[in-house]
C-alpha positions as CSV (number, residue, x, y, z in Angstrom):
1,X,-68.3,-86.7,-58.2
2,X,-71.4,-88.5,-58.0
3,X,-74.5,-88.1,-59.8
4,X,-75.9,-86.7,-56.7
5,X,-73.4,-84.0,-56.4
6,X,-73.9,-83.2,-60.4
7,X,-77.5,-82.7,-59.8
8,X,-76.9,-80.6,-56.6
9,X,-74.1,-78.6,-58.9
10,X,-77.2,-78.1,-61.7
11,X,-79.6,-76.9,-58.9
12,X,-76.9,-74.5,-57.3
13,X,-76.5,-72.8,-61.3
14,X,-80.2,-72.6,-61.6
15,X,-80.7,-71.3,-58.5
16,X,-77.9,-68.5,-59.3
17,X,-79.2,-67.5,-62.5
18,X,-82.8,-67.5,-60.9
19,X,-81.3,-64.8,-58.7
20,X,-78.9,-62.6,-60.9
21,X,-81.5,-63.0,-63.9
22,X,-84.6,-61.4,-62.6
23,X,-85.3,-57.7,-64.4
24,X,-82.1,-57.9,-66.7
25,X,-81.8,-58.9,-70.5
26,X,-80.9,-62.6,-71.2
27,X,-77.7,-61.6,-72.2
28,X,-76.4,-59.2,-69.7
29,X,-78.1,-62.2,-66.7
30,X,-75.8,-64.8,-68.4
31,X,-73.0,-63.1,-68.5
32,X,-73.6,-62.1,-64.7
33,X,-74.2,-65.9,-64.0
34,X,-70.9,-67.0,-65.8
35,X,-69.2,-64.4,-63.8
36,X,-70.0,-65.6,-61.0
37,X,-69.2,-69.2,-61.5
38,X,-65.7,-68.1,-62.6
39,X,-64.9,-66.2,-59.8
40,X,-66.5,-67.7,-56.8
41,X,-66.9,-72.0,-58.0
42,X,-63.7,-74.4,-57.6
43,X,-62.2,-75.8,-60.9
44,X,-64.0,-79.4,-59.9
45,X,-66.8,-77.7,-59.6
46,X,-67.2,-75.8,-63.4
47,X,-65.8,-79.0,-64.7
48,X,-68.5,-81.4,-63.2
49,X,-70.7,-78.4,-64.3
50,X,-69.4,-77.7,-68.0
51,X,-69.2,-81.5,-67.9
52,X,-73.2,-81.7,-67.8
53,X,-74.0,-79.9,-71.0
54,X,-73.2,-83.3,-73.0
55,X,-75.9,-84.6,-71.0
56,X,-79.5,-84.5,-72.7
57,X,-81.3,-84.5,-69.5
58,X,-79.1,-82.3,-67.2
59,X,-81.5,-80.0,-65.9
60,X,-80.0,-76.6,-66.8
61,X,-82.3,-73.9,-67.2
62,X,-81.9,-72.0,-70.1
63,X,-80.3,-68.9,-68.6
64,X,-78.0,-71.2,-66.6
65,X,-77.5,-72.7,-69.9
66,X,-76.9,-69.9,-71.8
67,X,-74.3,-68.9,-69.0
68,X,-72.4,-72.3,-68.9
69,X,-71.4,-72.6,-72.2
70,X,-69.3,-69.3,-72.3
71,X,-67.8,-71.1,-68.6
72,X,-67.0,-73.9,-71.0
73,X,-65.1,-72.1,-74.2
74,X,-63.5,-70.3,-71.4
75,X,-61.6,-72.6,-69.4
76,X,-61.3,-74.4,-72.5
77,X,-58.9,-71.0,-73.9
């Protein structure tokens, strides 16, 4: 993928977490968001996505964040 398609990937898990976060804990919203990307993304998809969090810069929000990194230790087990 290109960097283009990472940054699209990046907006597409803020935008979900932007959605499934509003009124609920931190918590219980990432755990929603992650959820989500495990059931409904394609494998190169939370790769490319997992694949950003070694990236300074990568323009996660923190709940998206905070729901990728579970996504990672996941498909990591």
């Amino acid at each position: 993928m290109t960097l283009d398609q990472d940054a699209q990937l990046v907006r597409m898990v803020n935008q979900i977490a932007a959605n499934l976060g509003g009124g609920r804990e931190p918590d219980e919203a990432a755990d929603g968001v992650c959820d989500h990307l495990e059931k409904f993304w394609a494998r190169p998809m939370k790769r490319r996505v997992i694949a950003c969090l070694d990236e300074a810069d990568n323009g996660l929000a923190p709940l998206a964040r905070q729901a990728v990194e579970p996504l990672a230790e996941r498909q990591a087990g």
